[in-house]
C-alpha positions in Angstrom: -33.5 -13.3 -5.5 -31.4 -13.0 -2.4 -33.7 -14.9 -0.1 -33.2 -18.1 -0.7 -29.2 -17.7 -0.1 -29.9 -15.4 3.3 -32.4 -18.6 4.2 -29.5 -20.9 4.0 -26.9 -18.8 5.3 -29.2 -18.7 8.6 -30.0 -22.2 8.6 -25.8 -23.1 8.7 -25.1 -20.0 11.1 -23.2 -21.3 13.7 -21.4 -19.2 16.2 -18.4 -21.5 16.4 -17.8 -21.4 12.8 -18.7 -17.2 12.5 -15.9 -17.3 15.0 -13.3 -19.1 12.8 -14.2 -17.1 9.9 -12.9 -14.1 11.8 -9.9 -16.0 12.9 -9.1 -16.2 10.0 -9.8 -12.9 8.5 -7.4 -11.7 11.5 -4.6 -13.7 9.8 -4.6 -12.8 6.0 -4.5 -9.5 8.5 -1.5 -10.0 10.0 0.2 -11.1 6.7 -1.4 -8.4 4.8 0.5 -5.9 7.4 3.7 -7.7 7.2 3.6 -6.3 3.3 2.0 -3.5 3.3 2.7 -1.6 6.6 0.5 1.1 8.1 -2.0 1.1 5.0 -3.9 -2.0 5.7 -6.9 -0.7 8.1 -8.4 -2.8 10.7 -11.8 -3.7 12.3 -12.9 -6.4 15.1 -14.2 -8.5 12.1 -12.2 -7.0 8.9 -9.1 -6.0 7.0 -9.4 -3.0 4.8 -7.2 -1.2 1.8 -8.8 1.9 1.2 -9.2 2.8 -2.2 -7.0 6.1 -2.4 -4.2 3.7 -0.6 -4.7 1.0 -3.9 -4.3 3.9 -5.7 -1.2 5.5 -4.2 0.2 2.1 -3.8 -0.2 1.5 -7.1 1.1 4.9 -8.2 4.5 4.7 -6.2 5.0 1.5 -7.7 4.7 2.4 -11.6 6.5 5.3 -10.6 4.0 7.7 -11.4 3.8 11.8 -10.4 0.1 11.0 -11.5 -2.3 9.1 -12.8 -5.7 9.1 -14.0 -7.3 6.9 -12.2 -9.8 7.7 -9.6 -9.9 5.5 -6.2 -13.0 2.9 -7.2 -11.3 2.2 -10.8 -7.8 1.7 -8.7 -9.5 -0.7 -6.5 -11.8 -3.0 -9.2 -9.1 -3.0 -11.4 -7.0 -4.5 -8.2 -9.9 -7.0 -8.0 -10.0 -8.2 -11.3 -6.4 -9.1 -10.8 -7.4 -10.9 -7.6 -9.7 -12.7 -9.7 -8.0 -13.1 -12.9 -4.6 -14.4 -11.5 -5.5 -15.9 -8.2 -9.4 -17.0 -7.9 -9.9 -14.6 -5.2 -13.4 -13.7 -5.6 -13.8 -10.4 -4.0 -17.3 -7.9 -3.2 -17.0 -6.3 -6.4 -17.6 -9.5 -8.5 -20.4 -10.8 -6.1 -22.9 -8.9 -7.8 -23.5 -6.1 -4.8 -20.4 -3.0 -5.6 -19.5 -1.7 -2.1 -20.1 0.9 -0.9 -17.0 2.6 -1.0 -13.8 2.0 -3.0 -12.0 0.0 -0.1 -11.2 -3.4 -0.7 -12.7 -5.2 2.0 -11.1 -8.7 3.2 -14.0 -10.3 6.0 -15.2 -13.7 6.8 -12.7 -15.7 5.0 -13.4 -19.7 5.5 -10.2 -21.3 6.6 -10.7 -23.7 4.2 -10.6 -21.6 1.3 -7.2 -20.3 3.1 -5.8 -24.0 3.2 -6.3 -24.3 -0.1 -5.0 -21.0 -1.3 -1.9 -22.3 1.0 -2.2 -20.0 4.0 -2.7 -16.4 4.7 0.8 -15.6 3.7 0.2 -17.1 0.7 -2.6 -14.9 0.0 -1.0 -11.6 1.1 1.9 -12.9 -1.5 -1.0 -12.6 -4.1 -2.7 -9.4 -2.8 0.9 -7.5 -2.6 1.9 -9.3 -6.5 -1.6 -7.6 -7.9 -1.0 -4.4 -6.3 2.2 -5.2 -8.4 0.4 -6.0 -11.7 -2.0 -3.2 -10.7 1.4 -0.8 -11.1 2.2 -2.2 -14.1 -1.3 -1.4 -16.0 -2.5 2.4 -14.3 -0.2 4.1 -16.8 -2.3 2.7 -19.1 -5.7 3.2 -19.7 -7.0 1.1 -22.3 -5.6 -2.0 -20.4 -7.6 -0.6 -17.3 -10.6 -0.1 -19.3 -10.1 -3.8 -20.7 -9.3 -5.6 -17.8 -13.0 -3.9 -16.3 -14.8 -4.7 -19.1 -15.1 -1.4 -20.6 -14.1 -1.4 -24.0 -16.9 -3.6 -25.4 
């Protein structure tokens, strides 16, 4: 099933535009940091939150001592509020979960940033879910709807 997309992917690779996509990925980067300090993790190719930082993120800004929300569901509900609110398709949606419960930001097409308006413009929307991510981990049967689980 995945052939005939890693077929085309090969057929377009291009080092000049791999190198743009990282460009880019190192600016939503540098925005991302601006907001959310020390807690954004970096690679050569990648910005990462890591799930247990979603989760405290999210807990410090409901205002919670606790919360029962593990790291993966702190980090696809955070996703479907990319998704829901902004467009922002992320791994978790793409039909292969990651491996681990960071939210992984990589290979970002500058024009898909253009049209978001900019990588400040996306960190806005990253660090406004993490908002709206607060606002629903006190309560589970939101959680549980916004991922789909109460069918």
């Amino acid at each position: 099933m995945l052939y005939p997309a890693v077929l085309k992917s090969l057929e377009q690779y291009r080092p000049e535009r791999v190198r743009s996509l990282v460009e880019c990925t190192k600016e939503v980067a540098i925005a991302l940091r601006q907001r959310l300090g020390d807690r954004l993790r970096e690679t050569p190719v990648t910005a990462q939150l890591l799930g247990e930082d979603i989760l405290e993120l999210g807990r410090e800004r409901a205002g919670l001592a606790e919360t029962s929300l593990v790291p993966f569901e702190a980090s696809a509900t955070l996703a479907m509020l990319l998704l829901r609110d902004h467009g922002i398709v992320s791994v978790h949606f793409a039909g292969m979960p990651p491996g681990t419960s960071a939210m992984l930001f990589k290979f970002i097409p500058p024009e898909t940033l253009q049209r978001f308006g900019g990588a400040t413009a996306f960190a806005e929307a990253v660090d406004g879910s993490l908002s709206n991510l607060a606002g629903v981990m006190g309560d589970r049967e939101q959680v549980r709807a916004l991922l789909g689980l109460d069918r």
